[in-house]
mmCIF file of the N, C-alpha and C atoms, coordinates in Angstrom:
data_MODEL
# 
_entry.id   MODEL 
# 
loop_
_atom_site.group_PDB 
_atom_site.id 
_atom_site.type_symbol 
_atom_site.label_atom_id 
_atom_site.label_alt_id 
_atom_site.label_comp_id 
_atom_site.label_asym_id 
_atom_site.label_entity_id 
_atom_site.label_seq_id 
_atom_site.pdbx_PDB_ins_code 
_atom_site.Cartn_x 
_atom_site.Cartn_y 
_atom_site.Cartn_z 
_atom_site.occupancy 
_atom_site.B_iso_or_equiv 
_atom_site.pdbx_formal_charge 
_atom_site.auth_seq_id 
_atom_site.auth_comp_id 
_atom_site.auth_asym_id 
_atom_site.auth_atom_id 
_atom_site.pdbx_PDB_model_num 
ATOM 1   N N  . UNK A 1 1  ? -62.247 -11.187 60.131 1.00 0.00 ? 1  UNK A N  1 
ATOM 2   C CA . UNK A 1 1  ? -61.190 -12.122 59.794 1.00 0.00 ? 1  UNK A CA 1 
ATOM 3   C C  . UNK A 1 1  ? -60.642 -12.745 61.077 1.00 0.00 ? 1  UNK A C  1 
ATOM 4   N N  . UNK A 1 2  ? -60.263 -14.064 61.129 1.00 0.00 ? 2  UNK A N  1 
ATOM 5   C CA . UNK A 1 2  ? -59.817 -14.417 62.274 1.00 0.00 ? 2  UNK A CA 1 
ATOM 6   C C  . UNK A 1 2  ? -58.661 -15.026 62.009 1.00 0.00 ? 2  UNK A C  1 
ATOM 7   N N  . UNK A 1 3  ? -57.588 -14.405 63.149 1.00 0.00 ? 3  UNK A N  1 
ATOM 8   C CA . UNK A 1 3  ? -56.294 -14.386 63.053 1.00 0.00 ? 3  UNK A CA 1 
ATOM 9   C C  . UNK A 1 3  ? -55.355 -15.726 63.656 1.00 0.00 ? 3  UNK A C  1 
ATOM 10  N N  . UNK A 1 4  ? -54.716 -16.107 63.235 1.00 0.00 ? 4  UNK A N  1 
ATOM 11  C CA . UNK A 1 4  ? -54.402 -17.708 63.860 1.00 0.00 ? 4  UNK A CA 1 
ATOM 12  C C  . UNK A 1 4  ? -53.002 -17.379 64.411 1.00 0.00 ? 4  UNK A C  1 
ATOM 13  N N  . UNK A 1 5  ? -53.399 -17.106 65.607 1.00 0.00 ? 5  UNK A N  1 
ATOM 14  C CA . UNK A 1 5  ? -52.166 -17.271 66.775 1.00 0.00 ? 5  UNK A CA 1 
ATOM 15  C C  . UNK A 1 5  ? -51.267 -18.556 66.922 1.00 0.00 ? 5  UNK A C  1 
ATOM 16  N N  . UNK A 1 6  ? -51.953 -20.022 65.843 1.00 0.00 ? 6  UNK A N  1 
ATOM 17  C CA . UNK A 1 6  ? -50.898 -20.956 66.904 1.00 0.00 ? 6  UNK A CA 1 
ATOM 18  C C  . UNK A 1 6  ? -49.389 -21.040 66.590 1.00 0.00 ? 6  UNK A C  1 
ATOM 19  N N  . UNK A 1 7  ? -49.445 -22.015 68.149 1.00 0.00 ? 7  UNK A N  1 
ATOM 20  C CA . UNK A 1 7  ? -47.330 -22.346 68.022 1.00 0.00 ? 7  UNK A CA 1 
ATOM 21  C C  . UNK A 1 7  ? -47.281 -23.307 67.270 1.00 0.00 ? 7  UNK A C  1 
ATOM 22  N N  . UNK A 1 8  ? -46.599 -23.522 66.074 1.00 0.00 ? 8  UNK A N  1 
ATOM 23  C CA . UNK A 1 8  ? -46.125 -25.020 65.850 1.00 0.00 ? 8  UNK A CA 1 
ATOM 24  C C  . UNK A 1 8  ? -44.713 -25.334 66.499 1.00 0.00 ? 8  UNK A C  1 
ATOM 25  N N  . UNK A 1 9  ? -44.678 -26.252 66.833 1.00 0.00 ? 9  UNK A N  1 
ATOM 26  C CA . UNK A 1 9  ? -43.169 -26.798 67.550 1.00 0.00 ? 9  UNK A CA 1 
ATOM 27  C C  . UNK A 1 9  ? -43.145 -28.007 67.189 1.00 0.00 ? 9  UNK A C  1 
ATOM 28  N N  . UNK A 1 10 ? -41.806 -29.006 67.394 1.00 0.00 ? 10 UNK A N  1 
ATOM 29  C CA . UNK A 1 10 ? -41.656 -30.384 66.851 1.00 0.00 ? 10 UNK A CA 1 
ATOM 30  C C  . UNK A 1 10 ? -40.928 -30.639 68.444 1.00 0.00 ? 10 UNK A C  1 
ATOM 31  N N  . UNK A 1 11 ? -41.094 -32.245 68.793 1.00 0.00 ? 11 UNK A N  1 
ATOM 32  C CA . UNK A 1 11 ? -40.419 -32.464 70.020 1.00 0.00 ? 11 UNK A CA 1 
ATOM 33  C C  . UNK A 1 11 ? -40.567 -33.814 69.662 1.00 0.00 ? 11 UNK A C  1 
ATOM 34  N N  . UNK A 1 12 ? -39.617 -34.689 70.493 1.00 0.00 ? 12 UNK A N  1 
ATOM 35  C CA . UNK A 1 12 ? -39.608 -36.364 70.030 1.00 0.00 ? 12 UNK A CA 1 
ATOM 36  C C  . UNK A 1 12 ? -41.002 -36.909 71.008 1.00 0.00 ? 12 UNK A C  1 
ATOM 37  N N  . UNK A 1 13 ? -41.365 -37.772 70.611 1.00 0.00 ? 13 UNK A N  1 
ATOM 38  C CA . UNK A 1 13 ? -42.442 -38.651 70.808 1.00 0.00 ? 13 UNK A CA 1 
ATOM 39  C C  . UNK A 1 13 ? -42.539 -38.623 72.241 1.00 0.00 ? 13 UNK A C  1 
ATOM 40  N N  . UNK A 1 14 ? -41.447 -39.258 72.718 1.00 0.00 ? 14 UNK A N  1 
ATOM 41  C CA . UNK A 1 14 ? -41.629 -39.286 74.530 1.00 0.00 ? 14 UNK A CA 1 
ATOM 42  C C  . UNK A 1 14 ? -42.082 -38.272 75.163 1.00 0.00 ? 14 UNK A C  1 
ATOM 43  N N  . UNK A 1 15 ? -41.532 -36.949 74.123 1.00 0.00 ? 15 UNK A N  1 
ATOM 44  C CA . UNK A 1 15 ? -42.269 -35.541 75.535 1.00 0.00 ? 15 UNK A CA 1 
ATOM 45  C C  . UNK A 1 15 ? -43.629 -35.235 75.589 1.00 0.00 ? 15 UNK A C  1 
ATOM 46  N N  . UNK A 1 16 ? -44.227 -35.796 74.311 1.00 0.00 ? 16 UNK A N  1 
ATOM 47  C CA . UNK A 1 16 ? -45.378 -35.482 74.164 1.00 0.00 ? 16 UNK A CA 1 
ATOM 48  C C  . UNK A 1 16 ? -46.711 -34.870 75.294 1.00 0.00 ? 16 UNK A C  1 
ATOM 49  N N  . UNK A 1 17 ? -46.785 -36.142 75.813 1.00 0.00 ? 17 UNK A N  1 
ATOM 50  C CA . UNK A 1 17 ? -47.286 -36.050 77.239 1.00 0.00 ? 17 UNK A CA 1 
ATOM 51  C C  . UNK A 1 17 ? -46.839 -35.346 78.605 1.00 0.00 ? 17 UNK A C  1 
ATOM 52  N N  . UNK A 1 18 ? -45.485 -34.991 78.450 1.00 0.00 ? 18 UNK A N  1 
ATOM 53  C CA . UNK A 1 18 ? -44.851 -33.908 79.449 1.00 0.00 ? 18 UNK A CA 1 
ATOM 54  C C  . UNK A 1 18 ? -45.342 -32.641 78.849 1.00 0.00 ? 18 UNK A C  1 
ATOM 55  N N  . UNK A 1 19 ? -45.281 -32.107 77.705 1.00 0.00 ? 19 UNK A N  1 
ATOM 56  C CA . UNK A 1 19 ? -45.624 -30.855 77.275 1.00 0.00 ? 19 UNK A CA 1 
ATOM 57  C C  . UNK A 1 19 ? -46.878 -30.690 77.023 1.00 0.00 ? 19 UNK A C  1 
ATOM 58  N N  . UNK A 1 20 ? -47.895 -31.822 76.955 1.00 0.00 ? 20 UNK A N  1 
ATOM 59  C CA . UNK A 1 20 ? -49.391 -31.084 77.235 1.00 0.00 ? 20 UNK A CA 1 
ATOM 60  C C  . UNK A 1 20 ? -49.681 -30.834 78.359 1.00 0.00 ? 20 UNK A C  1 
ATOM 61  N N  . UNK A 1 21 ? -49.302 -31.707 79.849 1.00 0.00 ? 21 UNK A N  1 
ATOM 62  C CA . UNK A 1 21 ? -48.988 -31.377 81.037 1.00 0.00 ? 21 UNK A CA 1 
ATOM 63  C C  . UNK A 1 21 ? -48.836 -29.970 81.673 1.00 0.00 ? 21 UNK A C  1 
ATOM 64  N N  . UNK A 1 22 ? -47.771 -29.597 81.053 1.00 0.00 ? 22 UNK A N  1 
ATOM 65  C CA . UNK A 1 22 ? -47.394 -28.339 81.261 1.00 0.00 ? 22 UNK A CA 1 
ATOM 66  C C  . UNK A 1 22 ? -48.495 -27.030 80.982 1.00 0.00 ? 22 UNK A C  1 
ATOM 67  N N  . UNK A 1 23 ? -48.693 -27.594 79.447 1.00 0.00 ? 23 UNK A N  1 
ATOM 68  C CA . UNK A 1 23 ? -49.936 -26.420 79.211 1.00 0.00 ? 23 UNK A CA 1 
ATOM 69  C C  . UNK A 1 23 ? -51.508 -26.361 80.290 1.00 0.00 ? 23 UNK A C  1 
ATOM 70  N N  . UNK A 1 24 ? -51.302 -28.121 80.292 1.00 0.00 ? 24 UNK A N  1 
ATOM 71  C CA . UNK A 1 24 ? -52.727 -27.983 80.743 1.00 0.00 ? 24 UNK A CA 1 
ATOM 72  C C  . UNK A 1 24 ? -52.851 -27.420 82.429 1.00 0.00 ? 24 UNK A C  1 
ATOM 73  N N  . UNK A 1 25 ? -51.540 -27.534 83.001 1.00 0.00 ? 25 UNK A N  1 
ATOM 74  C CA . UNK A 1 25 ? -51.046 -26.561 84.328 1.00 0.00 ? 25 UNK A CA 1 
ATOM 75  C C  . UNK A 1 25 ? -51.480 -25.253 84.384 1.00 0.00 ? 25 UNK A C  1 
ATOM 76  N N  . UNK A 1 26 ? -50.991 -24.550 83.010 1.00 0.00 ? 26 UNK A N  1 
ATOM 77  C CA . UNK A 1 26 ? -50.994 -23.183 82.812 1.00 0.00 ? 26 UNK A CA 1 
ATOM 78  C C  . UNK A 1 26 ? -52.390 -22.699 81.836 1.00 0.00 ? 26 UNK A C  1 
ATOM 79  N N  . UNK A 1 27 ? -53.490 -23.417 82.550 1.00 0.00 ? 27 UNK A N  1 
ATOM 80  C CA . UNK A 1 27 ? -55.240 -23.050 82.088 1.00 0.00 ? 27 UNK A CA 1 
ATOM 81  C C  . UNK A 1 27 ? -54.914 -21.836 81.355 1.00 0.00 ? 27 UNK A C  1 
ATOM 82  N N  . UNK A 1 28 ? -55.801 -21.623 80.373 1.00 0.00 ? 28 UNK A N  1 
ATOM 83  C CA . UNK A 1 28 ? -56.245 -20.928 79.236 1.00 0.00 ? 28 UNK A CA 1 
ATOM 84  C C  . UNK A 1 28 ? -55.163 -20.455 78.560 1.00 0.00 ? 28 UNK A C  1 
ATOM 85  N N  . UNK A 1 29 ? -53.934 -20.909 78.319 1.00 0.00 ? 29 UNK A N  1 
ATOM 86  C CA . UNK A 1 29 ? -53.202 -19.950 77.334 1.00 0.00 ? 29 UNK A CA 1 
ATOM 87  C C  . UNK A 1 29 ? -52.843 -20.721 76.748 1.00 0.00 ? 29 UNK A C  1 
ATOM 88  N N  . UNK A 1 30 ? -53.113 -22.092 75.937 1.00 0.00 ? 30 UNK A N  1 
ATOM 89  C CA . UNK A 1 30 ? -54.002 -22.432 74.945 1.00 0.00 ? 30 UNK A CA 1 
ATOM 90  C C  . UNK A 1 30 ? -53.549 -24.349 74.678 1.00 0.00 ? 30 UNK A C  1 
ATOM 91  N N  . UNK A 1 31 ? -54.565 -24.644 73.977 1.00 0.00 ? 31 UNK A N  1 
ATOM 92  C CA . UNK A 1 31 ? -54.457 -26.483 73.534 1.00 0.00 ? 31 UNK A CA 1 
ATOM 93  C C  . UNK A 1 31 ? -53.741 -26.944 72.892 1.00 0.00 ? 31 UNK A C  1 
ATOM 94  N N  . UNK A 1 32 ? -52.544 -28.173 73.264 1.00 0.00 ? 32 UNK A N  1 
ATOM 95  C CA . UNK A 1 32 ? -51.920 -28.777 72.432 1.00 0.00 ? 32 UNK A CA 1 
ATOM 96  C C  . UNK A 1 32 ? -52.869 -29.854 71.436 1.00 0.00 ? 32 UNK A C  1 
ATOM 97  N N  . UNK A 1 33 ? -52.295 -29.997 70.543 1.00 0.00 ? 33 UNK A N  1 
ATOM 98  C CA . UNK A 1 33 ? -52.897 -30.844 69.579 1.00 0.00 ? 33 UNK A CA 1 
ATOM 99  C C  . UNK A 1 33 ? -51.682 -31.500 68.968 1.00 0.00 ? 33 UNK A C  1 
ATOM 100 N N  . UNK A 1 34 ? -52.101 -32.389 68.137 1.00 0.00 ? 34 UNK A N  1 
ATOM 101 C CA . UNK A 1 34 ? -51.261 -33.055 66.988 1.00 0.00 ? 34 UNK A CA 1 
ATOM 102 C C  . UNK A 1 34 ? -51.393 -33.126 66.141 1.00 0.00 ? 34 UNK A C  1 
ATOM 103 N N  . UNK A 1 35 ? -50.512 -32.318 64.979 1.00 0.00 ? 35 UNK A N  1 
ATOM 104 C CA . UNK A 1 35 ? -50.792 -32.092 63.778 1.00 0.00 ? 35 UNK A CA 1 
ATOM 105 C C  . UNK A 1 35 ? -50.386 -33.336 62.796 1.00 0.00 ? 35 UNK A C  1 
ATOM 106 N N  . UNK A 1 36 ? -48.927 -33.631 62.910 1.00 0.00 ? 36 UNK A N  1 
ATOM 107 C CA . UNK A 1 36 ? -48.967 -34.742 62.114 1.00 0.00 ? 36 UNK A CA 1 
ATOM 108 C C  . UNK A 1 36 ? -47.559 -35.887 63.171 1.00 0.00 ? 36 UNK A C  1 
ATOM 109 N N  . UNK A 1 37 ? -48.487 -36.928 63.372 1.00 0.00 ? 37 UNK A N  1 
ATOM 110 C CA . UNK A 1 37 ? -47.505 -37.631 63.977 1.00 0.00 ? 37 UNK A CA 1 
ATOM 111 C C  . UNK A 1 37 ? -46.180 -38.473 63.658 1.00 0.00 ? 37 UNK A C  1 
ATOM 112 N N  . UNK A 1 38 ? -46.281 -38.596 62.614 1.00 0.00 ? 38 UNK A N  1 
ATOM 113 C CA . UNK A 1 38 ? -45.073 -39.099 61.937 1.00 0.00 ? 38 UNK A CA 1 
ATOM 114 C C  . UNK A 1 38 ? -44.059 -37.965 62.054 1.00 0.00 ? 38 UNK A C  1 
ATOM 115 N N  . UNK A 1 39 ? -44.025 -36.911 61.842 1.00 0.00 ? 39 UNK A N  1 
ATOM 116 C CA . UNK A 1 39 ? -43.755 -35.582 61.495 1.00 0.00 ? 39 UNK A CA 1 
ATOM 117 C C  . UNK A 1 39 ? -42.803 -35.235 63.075 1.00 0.00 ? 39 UNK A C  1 
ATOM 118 N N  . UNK A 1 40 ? -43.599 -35.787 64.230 1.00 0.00 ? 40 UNK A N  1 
ATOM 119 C CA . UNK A 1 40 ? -43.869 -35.395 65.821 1.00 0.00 ? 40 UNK A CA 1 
ATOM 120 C C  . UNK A 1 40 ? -43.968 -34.051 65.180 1.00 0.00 ? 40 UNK A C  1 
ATOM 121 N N  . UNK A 1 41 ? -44.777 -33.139 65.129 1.00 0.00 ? 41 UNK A N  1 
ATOM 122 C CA . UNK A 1 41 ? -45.761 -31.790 64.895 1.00 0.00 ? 41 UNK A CA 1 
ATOM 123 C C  . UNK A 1 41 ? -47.152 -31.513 65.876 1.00 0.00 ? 41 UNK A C  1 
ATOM 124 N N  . UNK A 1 42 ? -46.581 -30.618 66.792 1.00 0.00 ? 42 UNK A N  1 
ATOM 125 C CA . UNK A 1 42 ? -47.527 -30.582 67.273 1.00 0.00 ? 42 UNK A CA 1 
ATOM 126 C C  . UNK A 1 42 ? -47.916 -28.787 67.284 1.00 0.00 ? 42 UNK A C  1 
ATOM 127 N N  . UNK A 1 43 ? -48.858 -28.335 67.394 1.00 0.00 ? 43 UNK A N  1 
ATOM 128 C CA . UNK A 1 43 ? -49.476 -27.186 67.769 1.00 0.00 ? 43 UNK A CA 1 
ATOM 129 C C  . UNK A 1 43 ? -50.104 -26.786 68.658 1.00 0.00 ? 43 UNK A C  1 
ATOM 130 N N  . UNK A 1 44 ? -50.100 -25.265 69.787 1.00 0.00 ? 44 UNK A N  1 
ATOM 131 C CA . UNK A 1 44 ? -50.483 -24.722 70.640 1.00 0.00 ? 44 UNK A CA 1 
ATOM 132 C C  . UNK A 1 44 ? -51.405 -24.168 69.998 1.00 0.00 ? 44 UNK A C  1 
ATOM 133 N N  . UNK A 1 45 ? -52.587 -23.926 70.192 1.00 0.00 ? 45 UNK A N  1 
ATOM 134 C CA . UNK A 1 45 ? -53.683 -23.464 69.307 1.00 0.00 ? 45 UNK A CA 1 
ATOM 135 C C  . UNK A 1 45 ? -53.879 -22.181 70.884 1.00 0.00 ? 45 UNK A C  1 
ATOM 136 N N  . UNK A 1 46 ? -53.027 -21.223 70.412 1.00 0.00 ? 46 UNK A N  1 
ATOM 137 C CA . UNK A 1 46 ? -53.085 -20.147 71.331 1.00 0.00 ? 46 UNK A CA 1 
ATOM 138 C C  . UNK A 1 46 ? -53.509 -18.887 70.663 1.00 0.00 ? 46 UNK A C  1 
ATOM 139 N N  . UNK A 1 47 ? -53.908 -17.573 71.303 1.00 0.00 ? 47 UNK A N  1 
ATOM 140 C CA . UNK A 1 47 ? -54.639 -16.137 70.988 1.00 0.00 ? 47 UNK A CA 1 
ATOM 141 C C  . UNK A 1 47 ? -53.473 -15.278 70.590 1.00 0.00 ? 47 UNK A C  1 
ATOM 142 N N  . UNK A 1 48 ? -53.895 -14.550 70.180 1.00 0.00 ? 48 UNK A N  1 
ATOM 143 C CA . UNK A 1 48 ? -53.052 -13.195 69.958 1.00 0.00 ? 48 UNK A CA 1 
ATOM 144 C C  . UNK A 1 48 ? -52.271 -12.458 70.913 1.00 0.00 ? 48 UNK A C  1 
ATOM 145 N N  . UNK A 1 49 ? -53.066 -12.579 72.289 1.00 0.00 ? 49 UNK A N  1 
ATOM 146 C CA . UNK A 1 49 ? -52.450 -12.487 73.429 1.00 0.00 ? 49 UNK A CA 1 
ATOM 147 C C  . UNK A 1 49 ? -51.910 -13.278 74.688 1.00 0.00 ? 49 UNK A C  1 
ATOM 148 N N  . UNK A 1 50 ? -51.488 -14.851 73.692 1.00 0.00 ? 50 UNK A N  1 
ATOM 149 C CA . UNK A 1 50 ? -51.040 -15.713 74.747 1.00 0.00 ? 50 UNK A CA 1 
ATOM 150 C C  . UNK A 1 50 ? -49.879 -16.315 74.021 1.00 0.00 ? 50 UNK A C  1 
ATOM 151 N N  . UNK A 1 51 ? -49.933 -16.190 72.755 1.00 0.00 ? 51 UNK A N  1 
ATOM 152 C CA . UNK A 1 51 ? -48.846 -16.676 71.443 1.00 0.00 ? 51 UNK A CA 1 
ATOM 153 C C  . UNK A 1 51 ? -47.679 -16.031 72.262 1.00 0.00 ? 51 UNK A C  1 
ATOM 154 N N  . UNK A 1 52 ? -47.111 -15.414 72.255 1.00 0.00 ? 52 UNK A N  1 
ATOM 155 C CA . UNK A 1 52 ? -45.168 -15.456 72.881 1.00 0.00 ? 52 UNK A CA 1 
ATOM 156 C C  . UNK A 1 52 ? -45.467 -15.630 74.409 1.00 0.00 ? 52 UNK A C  1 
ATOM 157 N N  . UNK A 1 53 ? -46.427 -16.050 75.034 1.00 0.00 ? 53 UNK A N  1 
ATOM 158 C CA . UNK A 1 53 ? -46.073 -16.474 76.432 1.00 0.00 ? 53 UNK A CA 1 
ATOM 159 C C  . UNK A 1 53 ? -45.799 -18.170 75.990 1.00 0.00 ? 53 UNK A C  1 
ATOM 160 N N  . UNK A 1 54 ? -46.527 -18.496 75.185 1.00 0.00 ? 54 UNK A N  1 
ATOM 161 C CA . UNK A 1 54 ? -46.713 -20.232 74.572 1.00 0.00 ? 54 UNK A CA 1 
ATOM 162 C C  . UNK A 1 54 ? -45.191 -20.657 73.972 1.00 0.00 ? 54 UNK A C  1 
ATOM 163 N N  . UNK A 1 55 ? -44.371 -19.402 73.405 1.00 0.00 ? 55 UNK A N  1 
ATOM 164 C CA . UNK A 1 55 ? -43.259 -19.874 72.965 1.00 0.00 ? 55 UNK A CA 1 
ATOM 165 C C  . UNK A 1 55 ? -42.356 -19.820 73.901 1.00 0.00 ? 55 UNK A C  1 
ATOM 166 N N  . UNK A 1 56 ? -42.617 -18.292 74.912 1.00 0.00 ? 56 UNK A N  1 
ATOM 167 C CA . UNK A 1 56 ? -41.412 -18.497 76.069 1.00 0.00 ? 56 UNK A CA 1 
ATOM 168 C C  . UNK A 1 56 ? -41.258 -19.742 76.921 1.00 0.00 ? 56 UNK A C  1 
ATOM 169 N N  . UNK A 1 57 ? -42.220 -20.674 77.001 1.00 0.00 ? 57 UNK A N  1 
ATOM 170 C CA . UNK A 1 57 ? -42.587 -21.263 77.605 1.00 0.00 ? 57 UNK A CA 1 
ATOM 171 C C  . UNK A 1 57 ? -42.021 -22.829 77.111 1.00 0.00 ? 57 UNK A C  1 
ATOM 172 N N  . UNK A 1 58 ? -42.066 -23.032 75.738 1.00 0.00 ? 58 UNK A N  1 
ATOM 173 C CA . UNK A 1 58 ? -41.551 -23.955 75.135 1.00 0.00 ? 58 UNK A CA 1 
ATOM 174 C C  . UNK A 1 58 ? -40.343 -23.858 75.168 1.00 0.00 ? 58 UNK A C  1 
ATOM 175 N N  . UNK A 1 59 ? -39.499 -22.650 74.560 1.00 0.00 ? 59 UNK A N  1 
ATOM 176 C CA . UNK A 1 59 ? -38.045 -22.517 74.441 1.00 0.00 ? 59 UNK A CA 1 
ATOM 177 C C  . UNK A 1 59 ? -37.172 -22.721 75.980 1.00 0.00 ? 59 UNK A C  1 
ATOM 178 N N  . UNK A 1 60 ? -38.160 -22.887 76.891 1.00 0.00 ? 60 UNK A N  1 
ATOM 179 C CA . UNK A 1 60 ? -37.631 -22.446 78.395 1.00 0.00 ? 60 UNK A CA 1 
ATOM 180 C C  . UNK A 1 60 ? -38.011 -23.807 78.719 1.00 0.00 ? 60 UNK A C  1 
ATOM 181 N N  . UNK A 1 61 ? -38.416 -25.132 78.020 1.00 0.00 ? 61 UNK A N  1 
ATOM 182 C CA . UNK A 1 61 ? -38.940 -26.487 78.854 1.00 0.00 ? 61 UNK A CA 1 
ATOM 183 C C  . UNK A 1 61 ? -37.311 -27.601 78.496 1.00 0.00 ? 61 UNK A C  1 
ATOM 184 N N  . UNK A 1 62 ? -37.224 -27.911 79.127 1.00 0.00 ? 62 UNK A N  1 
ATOM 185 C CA . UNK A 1 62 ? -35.704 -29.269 79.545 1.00 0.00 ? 62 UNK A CA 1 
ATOM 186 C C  . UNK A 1 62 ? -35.327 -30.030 78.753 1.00 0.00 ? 62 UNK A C  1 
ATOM 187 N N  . UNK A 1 63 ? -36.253 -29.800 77.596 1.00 0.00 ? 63 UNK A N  1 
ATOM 188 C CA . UNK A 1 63 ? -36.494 -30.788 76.591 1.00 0.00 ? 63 UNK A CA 1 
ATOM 189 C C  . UNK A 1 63 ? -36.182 -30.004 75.243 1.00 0.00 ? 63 UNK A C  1 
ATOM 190 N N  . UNK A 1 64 ? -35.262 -30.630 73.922 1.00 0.00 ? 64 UNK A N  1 
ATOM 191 C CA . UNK A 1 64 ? -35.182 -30.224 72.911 1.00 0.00 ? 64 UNK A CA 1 
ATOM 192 C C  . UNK A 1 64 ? -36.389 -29.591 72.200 1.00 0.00 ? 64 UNK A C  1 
ATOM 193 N N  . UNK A 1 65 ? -36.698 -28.546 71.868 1.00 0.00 ? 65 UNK A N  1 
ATOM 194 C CA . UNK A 1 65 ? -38.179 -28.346 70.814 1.00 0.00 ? 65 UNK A CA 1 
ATOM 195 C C  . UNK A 1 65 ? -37.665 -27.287 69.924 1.00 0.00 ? 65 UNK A C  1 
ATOM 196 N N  . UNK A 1 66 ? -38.115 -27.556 68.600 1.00 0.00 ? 66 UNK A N  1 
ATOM 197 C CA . UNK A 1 66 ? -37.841 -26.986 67.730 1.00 0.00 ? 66 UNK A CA 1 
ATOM 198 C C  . UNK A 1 66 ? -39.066 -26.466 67.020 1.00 0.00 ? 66 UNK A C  1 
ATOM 199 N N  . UNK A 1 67 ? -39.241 -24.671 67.185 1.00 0.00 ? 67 UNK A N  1 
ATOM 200 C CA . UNK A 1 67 ? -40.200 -23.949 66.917 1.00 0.00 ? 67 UNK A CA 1 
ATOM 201 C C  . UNK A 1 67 ? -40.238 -23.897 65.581 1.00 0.00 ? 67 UNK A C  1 
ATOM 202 N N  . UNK A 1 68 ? -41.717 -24.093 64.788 1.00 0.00 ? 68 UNK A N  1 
ATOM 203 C CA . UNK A 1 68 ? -41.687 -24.287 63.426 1.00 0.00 ? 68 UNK A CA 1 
ATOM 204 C C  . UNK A 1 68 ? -43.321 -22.978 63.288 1.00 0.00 ? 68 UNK A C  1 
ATOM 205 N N  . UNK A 1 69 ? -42.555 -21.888 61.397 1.00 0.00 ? 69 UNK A N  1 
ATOM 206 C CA . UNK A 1 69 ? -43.193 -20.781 61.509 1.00 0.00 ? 69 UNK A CA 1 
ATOM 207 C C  . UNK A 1 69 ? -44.339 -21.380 61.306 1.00 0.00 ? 69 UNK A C  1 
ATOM 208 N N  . UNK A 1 70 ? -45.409 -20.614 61.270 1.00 0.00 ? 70 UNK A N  1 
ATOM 209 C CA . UNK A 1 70 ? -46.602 -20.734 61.090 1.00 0.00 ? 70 UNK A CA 1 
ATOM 210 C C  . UNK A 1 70 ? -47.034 -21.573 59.953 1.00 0.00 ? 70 UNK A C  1 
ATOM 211 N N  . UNK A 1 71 ? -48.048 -22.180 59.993 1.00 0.00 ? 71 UNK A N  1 
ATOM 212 C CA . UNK A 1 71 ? -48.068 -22.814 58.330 1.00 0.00 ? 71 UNK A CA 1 
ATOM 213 C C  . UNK A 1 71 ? -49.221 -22.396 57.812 1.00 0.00 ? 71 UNK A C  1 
# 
């Protein structure tokens, strides 16, 4: 069975590109994507063992983000 670690988070349009930045700084602990853009929904498609470094990491960025549970 394979277990789905990702973050969903919501952030306004402008950060978009600041917060893949960030991830893509911090190699392998995991890919932003976009789930639904109208929505601004995006997801960290992170592991079992990188999932709460991916959220400390969000809750700790300059920018409003609002962590959304798993779907």
């Amino acid at each position: 069975m394979i277990e789905d670690s990702s973050v969903y988070f919501r952030i306004a349009r402008k950060h978009v590109n600041y917060v893949n930045c960030i991830f893509e700084g911090y190699e392998y602990l995991g890919v932003v994507s976009t789930v639904d853009r109208n929505d601004n929904l995006l997801v960290v498609r992170a592991t079992s063992d990188t999932a709460d470094v991916v959220r400390d990491i969000l809750v700790n960025l300059p920018i409003p983000v609002e962590l959304v549970e798993n779907r």
